[in-house]
N, C-alpha and C positions, 0 to 999 in steps of 0.2 A: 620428069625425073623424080623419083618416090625416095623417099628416106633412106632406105638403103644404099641404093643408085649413089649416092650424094656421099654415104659416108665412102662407100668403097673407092671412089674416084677419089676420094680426100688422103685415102688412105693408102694410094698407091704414090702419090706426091711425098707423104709423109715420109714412108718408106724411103721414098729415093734419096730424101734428104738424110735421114737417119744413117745410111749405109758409107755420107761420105764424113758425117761427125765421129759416128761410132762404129769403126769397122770388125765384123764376124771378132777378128784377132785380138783385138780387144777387149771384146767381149768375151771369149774364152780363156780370157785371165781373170775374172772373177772368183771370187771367192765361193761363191755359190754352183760354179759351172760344173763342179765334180763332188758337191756333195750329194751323197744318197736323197734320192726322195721320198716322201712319203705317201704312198699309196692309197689315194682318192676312191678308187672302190674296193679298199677292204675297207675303210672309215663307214663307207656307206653299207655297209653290209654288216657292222656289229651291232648286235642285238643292245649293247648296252647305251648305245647313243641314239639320238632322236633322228638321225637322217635328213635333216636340215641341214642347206647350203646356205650357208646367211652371207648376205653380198653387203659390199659395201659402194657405197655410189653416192656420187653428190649431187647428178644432175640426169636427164635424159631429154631425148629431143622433143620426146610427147609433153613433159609435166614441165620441163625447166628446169631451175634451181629444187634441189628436194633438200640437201642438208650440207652446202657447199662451204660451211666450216665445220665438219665433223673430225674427232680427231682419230685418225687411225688406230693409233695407239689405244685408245680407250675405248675406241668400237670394239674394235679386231680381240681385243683380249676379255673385254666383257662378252663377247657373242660365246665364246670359246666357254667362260665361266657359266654361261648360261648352260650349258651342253648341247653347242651346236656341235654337227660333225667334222663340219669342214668350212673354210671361208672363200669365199669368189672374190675378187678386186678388180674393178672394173681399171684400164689402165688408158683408153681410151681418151684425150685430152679436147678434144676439138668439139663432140660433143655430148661424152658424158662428165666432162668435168675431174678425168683421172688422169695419173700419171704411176711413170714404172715405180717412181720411190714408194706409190701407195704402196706396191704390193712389199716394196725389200723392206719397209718399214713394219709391216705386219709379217714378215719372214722372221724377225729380229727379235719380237716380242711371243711368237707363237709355235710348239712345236705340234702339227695338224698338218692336214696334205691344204695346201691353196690353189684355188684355179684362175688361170689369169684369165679375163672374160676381155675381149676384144675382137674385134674381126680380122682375122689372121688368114692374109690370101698369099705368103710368101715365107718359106723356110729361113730368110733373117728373122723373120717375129718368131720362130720359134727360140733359134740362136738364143735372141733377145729373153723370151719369158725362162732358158734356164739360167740365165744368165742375171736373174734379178732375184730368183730364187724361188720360184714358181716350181709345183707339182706334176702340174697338169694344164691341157691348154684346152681352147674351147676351137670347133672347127663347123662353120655354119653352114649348112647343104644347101641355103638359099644363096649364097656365096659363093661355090665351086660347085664345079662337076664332076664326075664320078670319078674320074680318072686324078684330079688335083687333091681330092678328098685321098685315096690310096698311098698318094704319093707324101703326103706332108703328114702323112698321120704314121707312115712307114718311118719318115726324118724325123717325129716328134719318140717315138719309140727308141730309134738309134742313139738319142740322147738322155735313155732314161725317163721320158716324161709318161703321163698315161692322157688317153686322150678319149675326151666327150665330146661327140658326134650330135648339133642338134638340126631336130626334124620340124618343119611343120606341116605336113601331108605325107600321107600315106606313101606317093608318088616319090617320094627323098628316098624310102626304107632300100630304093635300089642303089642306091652309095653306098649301103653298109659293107663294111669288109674287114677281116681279122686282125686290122691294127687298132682298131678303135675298142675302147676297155665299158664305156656307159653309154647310151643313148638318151639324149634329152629332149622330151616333147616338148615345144616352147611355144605356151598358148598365147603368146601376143602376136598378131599378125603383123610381119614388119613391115606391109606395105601401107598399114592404115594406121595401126600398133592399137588397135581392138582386141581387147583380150575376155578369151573364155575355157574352163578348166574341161570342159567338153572333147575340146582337143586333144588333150590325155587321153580322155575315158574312150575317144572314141578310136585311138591309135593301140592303146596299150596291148590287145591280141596279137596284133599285128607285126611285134618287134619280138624277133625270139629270145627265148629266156637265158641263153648264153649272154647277153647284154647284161647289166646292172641300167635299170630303167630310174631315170627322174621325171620330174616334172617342174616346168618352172614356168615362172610369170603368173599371177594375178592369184596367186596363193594368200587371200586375208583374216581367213578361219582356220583352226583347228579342225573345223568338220570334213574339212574339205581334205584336208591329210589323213583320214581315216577310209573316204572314201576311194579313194584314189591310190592307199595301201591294198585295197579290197582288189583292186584290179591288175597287182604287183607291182607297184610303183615301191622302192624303197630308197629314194632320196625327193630332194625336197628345195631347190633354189629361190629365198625368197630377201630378197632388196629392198624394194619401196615399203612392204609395208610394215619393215624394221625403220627403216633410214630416213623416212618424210614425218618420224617423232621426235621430239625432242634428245631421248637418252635412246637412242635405236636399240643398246644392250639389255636395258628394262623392259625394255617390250618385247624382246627377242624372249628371252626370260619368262616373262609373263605367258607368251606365247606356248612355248613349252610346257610349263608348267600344268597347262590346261590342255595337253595332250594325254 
């Protein structure tokens, strides 16, 4: 059983447990369940921002521990002062070290579109990310099938959300379908979690241009987002190598800057 294998059987347990603590009904008394949201790819599409998805994350199964006392609050609002576009929160607890408060906590302090990043194989995680105050949700093709992809991307829509569809073969691009708002090539391979931005370069033709295309994982240069704007990518997901720094905001920062 391979890393993913392993989370998504965690995460079907989790679920079930989730649904008899926190029921749908409850969760659509949230304060967040019927505010508007804001729009992950027009952020990603204005000229005046850098196109950068700055994630926040305190651990993964590949590296371990990256920055497991970071404080959302002074991530989440430094990344933003930096002129990211948008922020991701990893919500994921078992093995990236997240939880849903990351995200309402950085709901709280930021007005930006936020992506809940998690693996999401059940219309309650959707429930749940508008329900915490999430934009947009993440929907992994290595995860579902073509038909579960339509269907939860069809429910993430019905509630307002906007949804990023991510690929890693060209073989995925047959899931796409008109609920999904971005497409994201995700160079880490999750069965090894090998990562190479080649994967983009060599996907990017191949996704039509009615998508808003990103690119994420293993993004550690500026150069590398220049090259990769070259071939229409205009967003930009990048975690580790904001979050495995001491001040992830100053290097975010830094980062840009040198864009």
């Amino acid at each position: 059983m391979n890393v993913l294998e392993k989370i998504i059987q965690h995460k079907k347990q989790e679920i079930a447990e989730r649904k008899d603590i926190y029921p749908v009904k409850l969760l659509e008394k949230s304060i967040y369940f019927d505010t508007p949201v804001v729009s992950l790819r027009k952020y990603l599409s204005r000229a005046d921002k850098s196109g950068i998805i700055a994630e926040f994350k305190r651990r993964s199964p590949s590296k371990g521990d990256i920055n497991p006392y970071a404080s959302v609050e002074r991530v989440s609002i430094g990344y933003m002062q930096a002129g990211a576009s948008a922020l991701s929160v990893l919500t994921d607890e078992q093995f990236f070290g997240g939880k849903n408060a990351d995200l309402t906590e950085a709901r709280k302090y930021n007005f930006c579109p936020i992506l809940r990043k998690d693996f999401i194989i059940d219309e309650y995680q959707i429930v749940e990310a508008r329900s915490i105050g999430a934009d947009a949700i993440l929907l992994i093709a290595e995860c579902l099938d073509k038909t579960q992809v339509k269907e939860l991307a069809a429910f993430a829509k019905s509630l307002g959300l906007e949804v990023l569809f991510e690929v890693h073969s060209a073989a995925q691009l047959n899931k796409l379908n008109e609920h999904l708002d971005i497409v994201g090539v995700n160079n880490r391979n999750l069965e090894d979690f090998s990562v190479s931005i080649q994967t983009s370069l060599d996907l990017a033709p191949q996704i039509p241009d009615n998508f808003v295309k990103i690119s994420e994982s293993g993004i550690s240069q500026p150069a590398s987002i220049h090259q990769l704007k070259q071939v229409g990518f205009q967003g930009f997901l990048i975690g580790e190598t904001f979050m495995k720094t001491a001040e992830p905001h100053k290097t975010c920062q830094t980062f840009i800057g040198q864009l």
